[in-house]
Structures are given as C-alpha cells and as structure tokens.
N, C-alpha and C positions, 0 to 999 in steps of 0.2 A: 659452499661448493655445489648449492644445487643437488639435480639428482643422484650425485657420483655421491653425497652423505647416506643414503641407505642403498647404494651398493654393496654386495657382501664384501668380505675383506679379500678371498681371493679370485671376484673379478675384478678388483683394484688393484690388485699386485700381480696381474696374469702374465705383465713383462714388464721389460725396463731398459735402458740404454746408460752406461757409463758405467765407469768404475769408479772406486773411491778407496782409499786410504784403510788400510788396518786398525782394531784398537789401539794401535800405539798411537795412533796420530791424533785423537785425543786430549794428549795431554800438550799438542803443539797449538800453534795460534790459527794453523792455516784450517778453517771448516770442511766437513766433507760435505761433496752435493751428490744428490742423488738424482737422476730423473727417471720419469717412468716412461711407457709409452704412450700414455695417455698426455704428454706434454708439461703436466705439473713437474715443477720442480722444487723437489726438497731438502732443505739445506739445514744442515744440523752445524751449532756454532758451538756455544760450551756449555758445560754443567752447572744443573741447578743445585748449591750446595748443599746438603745433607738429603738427594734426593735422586731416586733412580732416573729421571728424568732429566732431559737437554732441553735447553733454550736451542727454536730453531725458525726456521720461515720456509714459510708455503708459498710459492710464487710472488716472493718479497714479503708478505704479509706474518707480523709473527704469530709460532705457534709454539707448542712445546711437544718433543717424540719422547719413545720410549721404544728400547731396542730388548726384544723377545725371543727365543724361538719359535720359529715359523709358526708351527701350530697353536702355539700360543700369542701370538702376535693374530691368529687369524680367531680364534674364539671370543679373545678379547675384544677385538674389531667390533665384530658380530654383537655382543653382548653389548657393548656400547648405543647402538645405530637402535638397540630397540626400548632404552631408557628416555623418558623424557622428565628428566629432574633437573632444576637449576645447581643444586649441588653435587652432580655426577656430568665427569667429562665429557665434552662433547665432542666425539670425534670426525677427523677430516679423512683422513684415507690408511693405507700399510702400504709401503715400500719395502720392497725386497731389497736386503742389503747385499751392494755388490761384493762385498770382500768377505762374503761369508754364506755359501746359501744354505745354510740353515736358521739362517736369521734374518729378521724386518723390524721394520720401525713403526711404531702406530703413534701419526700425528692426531695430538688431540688441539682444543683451546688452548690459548697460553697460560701459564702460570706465575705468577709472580714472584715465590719463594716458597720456602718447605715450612709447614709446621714447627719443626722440629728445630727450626732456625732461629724462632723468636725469641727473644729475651725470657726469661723465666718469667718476669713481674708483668710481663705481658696478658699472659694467659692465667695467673695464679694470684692472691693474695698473699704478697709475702710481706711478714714482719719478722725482720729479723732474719735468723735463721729457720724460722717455721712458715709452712705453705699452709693457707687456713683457708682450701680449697679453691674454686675458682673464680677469678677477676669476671668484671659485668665482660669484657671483649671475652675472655675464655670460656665462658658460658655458654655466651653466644655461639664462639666456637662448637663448644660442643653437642648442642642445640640443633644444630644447622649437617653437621656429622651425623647424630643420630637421625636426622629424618630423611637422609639420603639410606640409610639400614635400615629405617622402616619402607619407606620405599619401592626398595629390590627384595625384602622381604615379603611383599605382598603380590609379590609377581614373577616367587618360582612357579612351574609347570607345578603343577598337583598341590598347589597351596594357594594361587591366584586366589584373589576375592574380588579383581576387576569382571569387567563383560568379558564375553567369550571372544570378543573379535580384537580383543586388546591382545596384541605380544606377550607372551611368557616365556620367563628365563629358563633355559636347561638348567637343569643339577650337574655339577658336575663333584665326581666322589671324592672323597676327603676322608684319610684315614686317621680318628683323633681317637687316642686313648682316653676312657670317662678320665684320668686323672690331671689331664692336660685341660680338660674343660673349666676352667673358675666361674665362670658365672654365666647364665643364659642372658640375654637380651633384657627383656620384662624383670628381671631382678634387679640386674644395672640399675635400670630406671628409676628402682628406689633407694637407690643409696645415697643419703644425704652426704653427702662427701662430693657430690657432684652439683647439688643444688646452689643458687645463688642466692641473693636475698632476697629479691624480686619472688621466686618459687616458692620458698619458704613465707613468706606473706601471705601470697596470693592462696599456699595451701590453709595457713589459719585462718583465711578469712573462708572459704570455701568450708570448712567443717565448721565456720560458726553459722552461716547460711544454711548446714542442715540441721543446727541446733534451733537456731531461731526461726526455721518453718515449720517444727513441730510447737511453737508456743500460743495462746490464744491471743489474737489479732488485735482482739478488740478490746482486751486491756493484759498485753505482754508483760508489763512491768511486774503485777500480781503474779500473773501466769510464770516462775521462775523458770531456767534452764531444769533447774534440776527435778521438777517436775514433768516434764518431759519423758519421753522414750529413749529417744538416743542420750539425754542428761542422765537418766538415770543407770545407763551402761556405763557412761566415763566414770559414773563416782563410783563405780566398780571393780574401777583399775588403778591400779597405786601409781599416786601423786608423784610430778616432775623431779621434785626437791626443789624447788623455787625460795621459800620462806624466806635467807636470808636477802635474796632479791626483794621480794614482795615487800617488806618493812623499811627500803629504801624508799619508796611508792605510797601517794595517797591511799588511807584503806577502802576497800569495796564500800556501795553504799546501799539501801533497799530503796523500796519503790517510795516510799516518804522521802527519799533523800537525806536517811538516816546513817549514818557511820555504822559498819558491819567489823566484824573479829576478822584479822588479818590470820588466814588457815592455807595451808595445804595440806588437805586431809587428804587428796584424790585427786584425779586426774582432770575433773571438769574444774576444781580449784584454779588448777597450775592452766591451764587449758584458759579459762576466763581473763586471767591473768596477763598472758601473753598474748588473746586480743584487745583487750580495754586500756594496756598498761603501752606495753609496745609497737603492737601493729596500730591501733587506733586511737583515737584522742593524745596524742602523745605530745602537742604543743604545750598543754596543760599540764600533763606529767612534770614536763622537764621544768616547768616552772616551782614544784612543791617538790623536785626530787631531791632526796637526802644526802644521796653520796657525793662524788666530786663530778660536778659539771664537766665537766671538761674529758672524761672516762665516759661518758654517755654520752656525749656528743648531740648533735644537733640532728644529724641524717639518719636512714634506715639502717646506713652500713653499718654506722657506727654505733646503735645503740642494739642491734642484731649481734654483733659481736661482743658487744659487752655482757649480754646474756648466755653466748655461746662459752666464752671465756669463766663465767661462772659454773657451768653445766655445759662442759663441751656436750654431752648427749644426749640434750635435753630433746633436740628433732629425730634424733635418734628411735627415742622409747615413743614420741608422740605419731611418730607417721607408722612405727609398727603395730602399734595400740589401735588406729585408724584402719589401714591395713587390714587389719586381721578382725574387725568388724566389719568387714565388706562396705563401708558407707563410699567410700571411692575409691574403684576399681584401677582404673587409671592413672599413671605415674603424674604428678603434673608437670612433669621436664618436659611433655608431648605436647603441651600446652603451646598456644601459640602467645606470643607476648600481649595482645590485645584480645583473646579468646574467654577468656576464666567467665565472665558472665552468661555467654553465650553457651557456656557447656554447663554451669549451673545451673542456667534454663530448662538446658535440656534435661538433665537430672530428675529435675521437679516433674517435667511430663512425663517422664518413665516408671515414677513412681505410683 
C-alpha cells in the first residue's frame, strides 16, 4: 500500500462510506464490504477455523482482518507499522466497522490457516498414544515463534538494545498474579521437551568443542578429556545411567587403540559416550551394535530415541549439569539451523 503502511491507524480509519451487515451475517454466504474514504475497499468473506481472524481482500487482493475494539484495533495497528520481522504480521490498514462504532478491522497479510488446525503428527512426534516432543516441521515451528518474541522483546521502550533512532514498542500494563506466571522466557528455552534432535546434537557437539579446546593440540590423544579443566568438573557430577546402553556399543579405546573398561562412573563417561557412540562415528557403531538393529535404526531420529526411550532424562540432567557450569549461556533453540559453528567461534574469542 505504499505510504498509507506507516500511516497511524486512526488517520487510516478517519472516515468511511457504506454500511455493512451485523454479526449475524457472518454466519451467511453473503461478505460484508467495507470502504473507506480513502477508496480502499475492504471485504471480509469467511472464517479462518480455529482462529480469531477472517479470510478477506483489500482491493481484490487477499488479506486476512481481524475485528477489535476501536482502541484496540488502533494500538494494534500502530504497534504493527513499527515491527519489521518476517514472522510478525504485516499490516495494511483499520477500517471502522459500519455496523458497530466501537469496532474496526485491522487488515493484516494473509494467512493460510491456524496453528491450532494442524493434525497433531504434524507439529509432534507421535507414537502411539504418546507425543515424544516435537516433529523436525514443529520445531521449526516453534523456532520461528520464538524468534518473533525475541524480537518484540528487544524493542520495548526502556528495554530496547537497538540504536536509538529504531522505533520502540510501548508497554502497555498487564495485571498478572506471580502465580499465573509458569515460566519466564529464557527458561522455556531450556526445556528439553522442546528440543528436536538436530538441537540436542548440535548441543553435545558444542560441549564437546569446549572439552576438546582445553586438550593439548599437539598430541590430544595423551592429553585425555579428563585431564582437562572443564573434564575434570563433569567427572564431578553423577553419571547419566548409560551402562546398560554403553555394553550394547563397542568399548572406549586409549590412545594406543587399546580396548578401555566399559564405566559410567561420572558425567564425562556418559557425556563421551553420547558423543563418540551416538552423535559421531555412528556408521561404525551400528555395524558392532549388540542389540536389535532394527530399534536403533539407521537415522539420528531414530537412534536419539532409542537412547531417550532408555533414559527419557538423560538431556534432562546433561543440559542442567551444563547450565549451571556456565560453559553455555545460551539456550541452543536460539540457534540458527546453520549457526552452531559460528557461535562456537565466537565463544572461543570471548574466552
């Protein structure tokens, strides 16, 4: 629309010409139109199921409205026009609704359908009757969610971290009892229950990277993990319960490429374990692996869950234990799908 997109919301709705049909009409075939003075016309047709919003068109063109009280129909506007996210609507104008003036419409982009519409197996892992978190599209999903909240959260008024000539969101007050609060933001982020397998990877390889850059370079093999600084915090902390996993698995070997004692004494054990066994070298694995092929499968998904289904909380205790060592501050949900190296890098020059 040109310049009429960062007009406020109500010199866009300053007037209007026609009437249109009450709520009821709605639930009939015939659309209301709306026009404004400005010439746009806006035509609302029917309901996106499970979703506060109408499928509509702006001068032919579709969009999708959403009908507010006025004053909320105008903050919303407003608060829109100063977002610039791919994952936050992008809106076209607010029409005042004629069959009602305490309400308008704010046409935003269109929308295809509602979240909430999708098949369960969609967005989720489901076997059976149990959901074993979420599917690589739901992830995604949620991925692409949360960075639209990181977002708008970095661009209230008196929390901004952009330049000063960037837009900032007003506050507007919200009255929430602490007990209605479940979880802040940055906790979310670490709740394995949200992670997919790709996250959950890309975190054990990331904590083996800070294990393996405190080791000596120039002959690492001698130099073990567990001489080390950060090796020797994990064997600090009590072990996954891996074992009967580990005994399915070729044993560890030393730097002779001598055969090692199958142990989980400690957390760099069970830690080694599910980088050497699972995330890496694992073609070879599955070739000497003991139990039934066919349960450990060939893919990440499926040998990620086969370990999960041993020790549903094995990423549980490993990203708390991590966590609360401060070695990575950062959830890796924030992560971009092709970043993990890049932020590893950066790591290392911070240190």
């Amino acid at each position: 629309m040109g310049d009429r997109s960062r007009r406020s919301g109500k010199e866009l709705a300053s007037g209007y010409t026609s009437g249109g049909p009450g709520d009821d009409a709605y639930l009939g075939s015939a659309p209301i139109v709306i026009v404004d003075q400005q010439g746009c016309m806006l035509t609302i047709e029917d309901k996106i199921p499970d979703s506060p919003m109408w499928r509509a068109r702006c001068n032919g063109r579709p969009c999708s409205a959403i009908s507010k009280k006025t004053d909320e129909a105008f903050n919303m506007y407003n608060t829109l026009i100063m977002c610039e996210h791919p994952n936050i609507l992008e809106p076209i104008g607010v029409w005042l609704d004629p069959s009602d003036n305490n309400k308008a419409y704010v046409a935003v982009n269109p929308l295809d359908i509602a979240l909430s519409s999708l098949e369960t197996d969609w967005l989720f892992d489901v076997e059976g009757t149990n959901l074993n978190g979420f599917s690589e599209l739901g992830f995604r999903v949620f991925r692409e969610i949360f960075s639209a909240i990181a977002y708008v959260n970095t661009n209230y008024k008196g929390e901004a971290t952009s330049s000063a000539n960037n837009n900032q969101i007003e506050l507007f007050p919200m009255m929430l009892e602490p007990r209605n609060i479940f979880l802040r933001y940055d906790e979310l982020l670490w709740k394995q229950g949200i992670w997919d397998v790709d996250t959950k990877m890309h975190f054990i390889r990331e904590v083996f990277w800070l294990l393996d850059d405190q080791r000596n370079i120039k002959d690492p093999k001698r130099d073990t993990f567990a001489k080390t600084e950060r090796g020797k915090k994990l064997m600090k902390q009590k072990a996954l319960g891996l074992l009967p996993l580990m005994t399915q698995f070729s044993p560890p070997k030393d730097h002779n490429d001598q055969e090692l004692a199958i142990k989980d004494d400690n957390m760099l054990h069970s830690f080694l374990f599910l980088r050497n066994k699972i995330v890496a070298h694992f073609d070879e694995e599955y070739i000497m692996f003991k139990g039934n092929k066919d349960d450990i499968g060939t893919s990440k998904f499926t040998r990620e869950r086969y370990v999960r289904k041993s020790k549903p909380d094995y990423m549980i205790k490993l990203a708390k234990a991590i966590r609360a060592l401060g070695w990575i501050q950062e959830s890796p949900v924030t992560r971009g799908e092709t970043d993990y190296m890049a932020t590893f890098s950066k790591m290392r020059v911070q240190e």
